[in-house]
C-alpha positions in Angstrom: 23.0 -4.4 -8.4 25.5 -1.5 -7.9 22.5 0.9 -7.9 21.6 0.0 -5.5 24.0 1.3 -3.3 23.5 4.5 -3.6 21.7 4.2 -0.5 24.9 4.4 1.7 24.7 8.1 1.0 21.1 8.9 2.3 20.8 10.6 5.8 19.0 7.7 7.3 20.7 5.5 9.5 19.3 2.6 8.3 17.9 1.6 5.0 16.8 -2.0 3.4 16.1 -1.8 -0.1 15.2 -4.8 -3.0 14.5 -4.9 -6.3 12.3 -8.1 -7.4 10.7 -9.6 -10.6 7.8 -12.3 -10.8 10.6 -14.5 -9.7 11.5 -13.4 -6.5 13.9 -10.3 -5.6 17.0 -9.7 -8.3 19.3 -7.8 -5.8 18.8 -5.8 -1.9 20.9 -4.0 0.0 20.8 -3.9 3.8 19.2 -6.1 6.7 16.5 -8.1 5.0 14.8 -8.7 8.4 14.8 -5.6 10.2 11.2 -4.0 11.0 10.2 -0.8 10.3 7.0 1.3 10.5 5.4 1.5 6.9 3.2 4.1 7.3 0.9 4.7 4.5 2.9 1.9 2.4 0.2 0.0 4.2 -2.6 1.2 2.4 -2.2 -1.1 -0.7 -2.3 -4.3 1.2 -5.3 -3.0 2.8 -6.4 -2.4 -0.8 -5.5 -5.9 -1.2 -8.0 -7.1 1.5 -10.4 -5.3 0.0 -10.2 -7.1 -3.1 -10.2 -10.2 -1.8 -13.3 -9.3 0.1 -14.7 -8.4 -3.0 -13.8 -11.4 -4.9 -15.1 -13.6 -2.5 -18.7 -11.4 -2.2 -17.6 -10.2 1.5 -18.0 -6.7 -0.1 -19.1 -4.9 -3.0 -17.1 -2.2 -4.3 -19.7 -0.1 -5.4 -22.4 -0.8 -2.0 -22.6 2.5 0.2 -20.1 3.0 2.4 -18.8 6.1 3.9 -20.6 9.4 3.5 -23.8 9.5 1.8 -23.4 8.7 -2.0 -19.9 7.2 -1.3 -18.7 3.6 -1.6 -15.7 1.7 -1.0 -14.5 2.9 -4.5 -14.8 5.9 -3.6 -12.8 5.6 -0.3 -10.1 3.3 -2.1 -9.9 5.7 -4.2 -9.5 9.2 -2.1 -12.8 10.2 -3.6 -14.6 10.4 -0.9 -14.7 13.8 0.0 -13.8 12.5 3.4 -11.2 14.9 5.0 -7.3 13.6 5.3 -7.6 12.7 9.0 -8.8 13.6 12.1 -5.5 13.6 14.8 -5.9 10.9 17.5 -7.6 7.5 16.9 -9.1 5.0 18.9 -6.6 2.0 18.7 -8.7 0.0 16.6 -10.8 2.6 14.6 -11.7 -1.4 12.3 -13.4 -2.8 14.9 -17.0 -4.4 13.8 -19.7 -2.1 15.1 -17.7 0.6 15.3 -18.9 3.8 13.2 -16.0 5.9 12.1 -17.5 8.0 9.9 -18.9 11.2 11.5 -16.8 13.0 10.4 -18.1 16.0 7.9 -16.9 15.5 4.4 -15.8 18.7 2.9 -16.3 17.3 -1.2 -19.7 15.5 -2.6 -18.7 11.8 -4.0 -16.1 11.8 -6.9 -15.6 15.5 -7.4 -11.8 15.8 -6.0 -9.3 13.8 -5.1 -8.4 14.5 -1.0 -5.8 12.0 0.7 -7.6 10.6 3.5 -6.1 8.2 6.1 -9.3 9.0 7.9 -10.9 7.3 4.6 -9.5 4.2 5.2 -10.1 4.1 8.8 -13.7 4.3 7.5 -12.9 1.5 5.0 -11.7 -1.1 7.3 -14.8 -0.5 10.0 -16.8 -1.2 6.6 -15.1 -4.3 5.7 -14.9 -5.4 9.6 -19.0 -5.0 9.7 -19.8 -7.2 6.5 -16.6 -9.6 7.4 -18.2 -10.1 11.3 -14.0 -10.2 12.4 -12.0 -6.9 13.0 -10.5 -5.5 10.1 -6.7 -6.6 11.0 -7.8 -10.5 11.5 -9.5 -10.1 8.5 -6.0 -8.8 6.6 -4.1 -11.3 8.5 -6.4 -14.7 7.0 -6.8 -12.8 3.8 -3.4 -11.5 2.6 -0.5 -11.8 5.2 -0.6 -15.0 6.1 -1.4 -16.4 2.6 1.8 -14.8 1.6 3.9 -15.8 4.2 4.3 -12.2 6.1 4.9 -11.4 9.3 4.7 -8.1 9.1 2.8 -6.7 12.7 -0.3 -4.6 12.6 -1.0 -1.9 15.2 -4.8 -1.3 14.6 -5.0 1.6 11.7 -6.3 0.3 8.2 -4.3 3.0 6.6 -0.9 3.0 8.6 -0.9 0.4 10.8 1.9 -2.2 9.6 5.6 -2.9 10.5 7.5 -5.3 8.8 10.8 -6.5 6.8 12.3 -5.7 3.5 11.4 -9.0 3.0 7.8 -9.0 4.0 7.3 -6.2 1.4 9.2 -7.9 -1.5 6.4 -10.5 -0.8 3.9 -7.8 -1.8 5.8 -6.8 -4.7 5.7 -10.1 -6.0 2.2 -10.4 -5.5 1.7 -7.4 -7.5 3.3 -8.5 -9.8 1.8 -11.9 -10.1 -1.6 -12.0 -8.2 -2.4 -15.1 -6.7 -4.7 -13.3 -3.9 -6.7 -12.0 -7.1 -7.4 -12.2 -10.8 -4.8 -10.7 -12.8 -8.3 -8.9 -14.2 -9.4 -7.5 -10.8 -5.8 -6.0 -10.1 -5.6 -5.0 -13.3 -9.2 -3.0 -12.5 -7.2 -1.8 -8.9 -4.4 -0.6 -10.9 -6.5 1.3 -13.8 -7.8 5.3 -13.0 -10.9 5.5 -10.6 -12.9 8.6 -11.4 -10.6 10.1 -14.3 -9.9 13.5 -14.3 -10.1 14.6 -10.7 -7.4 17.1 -9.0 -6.1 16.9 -6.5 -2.7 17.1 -3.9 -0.1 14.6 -3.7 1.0 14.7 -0.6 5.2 16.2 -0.9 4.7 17.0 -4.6 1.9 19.5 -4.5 -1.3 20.2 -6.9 -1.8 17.2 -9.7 -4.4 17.5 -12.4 -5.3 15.2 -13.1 -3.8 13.3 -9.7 -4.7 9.7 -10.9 -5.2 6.8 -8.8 -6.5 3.5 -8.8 -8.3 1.5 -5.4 -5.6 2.2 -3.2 -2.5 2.5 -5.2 -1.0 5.8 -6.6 -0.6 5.8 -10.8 2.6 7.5 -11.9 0.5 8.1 -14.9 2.3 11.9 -16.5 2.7 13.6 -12.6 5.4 15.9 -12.5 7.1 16.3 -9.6 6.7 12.6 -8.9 8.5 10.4 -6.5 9.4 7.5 -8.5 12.0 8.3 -12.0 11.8 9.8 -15.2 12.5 6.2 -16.5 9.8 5.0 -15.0 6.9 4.1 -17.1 3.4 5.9 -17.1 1.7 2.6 -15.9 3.8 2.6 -12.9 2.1 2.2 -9.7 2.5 1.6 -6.4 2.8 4.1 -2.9 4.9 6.0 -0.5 4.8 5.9 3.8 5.6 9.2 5.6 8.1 6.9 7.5 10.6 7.2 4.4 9.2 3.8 2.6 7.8 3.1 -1.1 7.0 0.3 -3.3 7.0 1.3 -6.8 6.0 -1.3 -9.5 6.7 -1.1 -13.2 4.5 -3.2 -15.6 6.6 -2.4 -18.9 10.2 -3.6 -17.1 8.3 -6.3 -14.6 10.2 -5.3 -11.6 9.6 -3.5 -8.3 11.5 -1.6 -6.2 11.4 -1.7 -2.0 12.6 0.4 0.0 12.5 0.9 3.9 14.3 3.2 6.0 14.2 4.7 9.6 14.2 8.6 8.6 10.9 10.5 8.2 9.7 11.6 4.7 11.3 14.8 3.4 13.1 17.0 1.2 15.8 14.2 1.0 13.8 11.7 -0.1 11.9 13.8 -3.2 15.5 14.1 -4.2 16.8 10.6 -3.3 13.7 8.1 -4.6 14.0 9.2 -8.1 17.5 9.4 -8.5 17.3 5.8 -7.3 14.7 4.4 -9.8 16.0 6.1 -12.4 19.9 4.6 -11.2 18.3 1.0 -10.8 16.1 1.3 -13.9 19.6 2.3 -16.4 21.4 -0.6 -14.8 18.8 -2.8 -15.9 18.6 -1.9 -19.5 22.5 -2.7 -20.0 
C-alpha cells in the first residue's frame, strides 16, 4: 500500500509498519525482523495470558487481587485505584511469591480510571501465584509460543517485550481471529469495563468517559485520539511510550502495526492518525 509510506517522513530512524487482515498481513513497510522495545504495546498480550488463565480456570477474573475490593478486572482494566508506577523495579516484579502490591492506592475499586504499569506488575505476581510458574514462562506456554513469536521478554508484565514487526502482526491476527480464546471472551476483553469512569490518556489528556476494556484501549468517541477519524468507535487496541501501536478495526477487519526506534511524542499524536486515516482511505477505493 502507498500509505503506507508515509513513514519515510517520520523523525525516526527506523520504522517497521504492516497492515493485516484475518489472512495474514495485506502490505508493510520496513525490516520485518528487526526488534524493538514495545513498551506498553505489551500489555495486551499480557491481557491475553490472562484470558487464557481464565479460560482454562488458572484465574478468575473477578477473585481478589490487588488492593482490597480489587480484582484482576479491575487491574486489566486501570480501575484499580493502584497508582501509575512506582520508578525502579525488581527485575522480575511476576515472580510467584512475590507481593507487589504495597503500594497505597490513591482511588477505592472502580471509581477512576488511573494508567497503572504498577497495576500490572501486580497482575502478573497474581497470575504467577495461582499459575505456580513466573509470570513470563507462563506468557511464553500460553501465548508466544502458540503463536509462533519470538518476541523476548525482560521481566515486567506491563512493558517487558521486544520483538519484530512480524511477531506483532501475529498478535494482530490473533485479535482478529482468536484461536488462544473464544471469539465470546475477547469479545468480553474488548467490550467497556466499568462504564463511565474518567480518566487520563496518557499524551491526549482528560477523557470522560476514557473507556477501556481488560487490557486494551477502546477508541470508543475520545477526542484527541491516537488512531484516525476514519477509524471506527469499536476500534481497539494500544500504544508503547517507545513509539509503537497496534490498532484493530472490527468494522474494516484489518489492523495496523507499527514499530519504530523514536520515543513517544508530539510527532507521533500528529503522525499515527494521519497514518490510519491515509491507510484506512486507501482501502475503501
Amino acid at each position: 500500500m502507498n500509505s503506507l509510506r508515509a513513514v519515510e517522513s517520520w523523525p525516526a530512524e527506523n520504522v517497521s509498519v504492516g497492515l493485516a487482515s484475518v489472512d495474514g498481513p495485506i502490505s508493510t513497510f520496513g525490516d520485518r525482523s528487526r526488534e524493538y522495545r514495545w513498551a506498553s504495546l505489551t500489555k495486551p498480550v499480557t491481557a491475553l495470558a490472562c484470558l487464557v488463565a481464565a479460560e482454562e480456570g488458572t484465574i478468575d477474573l473477578d477473585e481478589p487481587a490487588g488492593p482490597p475490593g480489587s480484582t484482576f478486572r479491575h487491574l486489566l482494566a486501570h480501575a484499580s485505584g493502584l497508582p501509575p508506577g512506582l520508578g525502579a523495579q525488581p527485575a522480575d516484579p511476576s515472580a510467584p511469591g512475590r507481593r507487589t502490591g504495597g503500594s497505597s492506592p490513591i482511588a477505592r475499586p472502580g471509581d477512576r480510571r488511573i494508567y497503572s504499569d504498577h497495576g500490572f506488575d501486580v497482575l502478573g505476581a497474581a497470575l504467577a501465584e495461582h499459575a505456580e510458574m513466573t509470570f513470563g514462562d507462563y506468557l511464553r506456554e500460553a501465548v508466544l509460543r502458540p503463536l509462533g513469536i519470538g518476541a523476548r521478554y525482560d521481566g515486567r508484565p506491563g512493558s517487558g517485550l521486544h520483538g519484530s514487526l512480524d511477531d506483532l502482526l501475529a498478535v494482530a491476527r490473533e485479535l482478529l481471529a482468536p484461536t488462544l480464546v473464544s471469539a465470546e471472551t475477547l469479545a468480553e476483553a474488548t467490550t467497556v469495563a466499568f462504564p463511565g469512569l474518567a480518566g487520563v490518556l496518557p499524551g491526549f489528556g482528560r477523557q470522560e468517559p476514557n473507556d477501556w476494556g481488560l487490557g486494551f484501549e477502546l477508541r470508543d468517541r475520545k477526542q484527541p485520539h491516537w488512531t484516525g477519524a476514519r477509524n471506527s468507535e469499536r476500534t481497539f487496541g494500544h500504544f508503547g511510550r517507545s513509539g509503537t501501536f497496534l490498532w484493530v478495526d472490527p468494522e474494516p477487519g484489518v489492523a495496523l502495526a507499527c514499530l519504530t526506534d523514536l520515543e513517544f511524542g508530539k510527532w507521533a499524536t500528529e503522525a499515527w492518525p494521519q497514518l490510519s486515516d491515509a491507510v484506512l482511505s486507501e482501502l475503501d477505493r
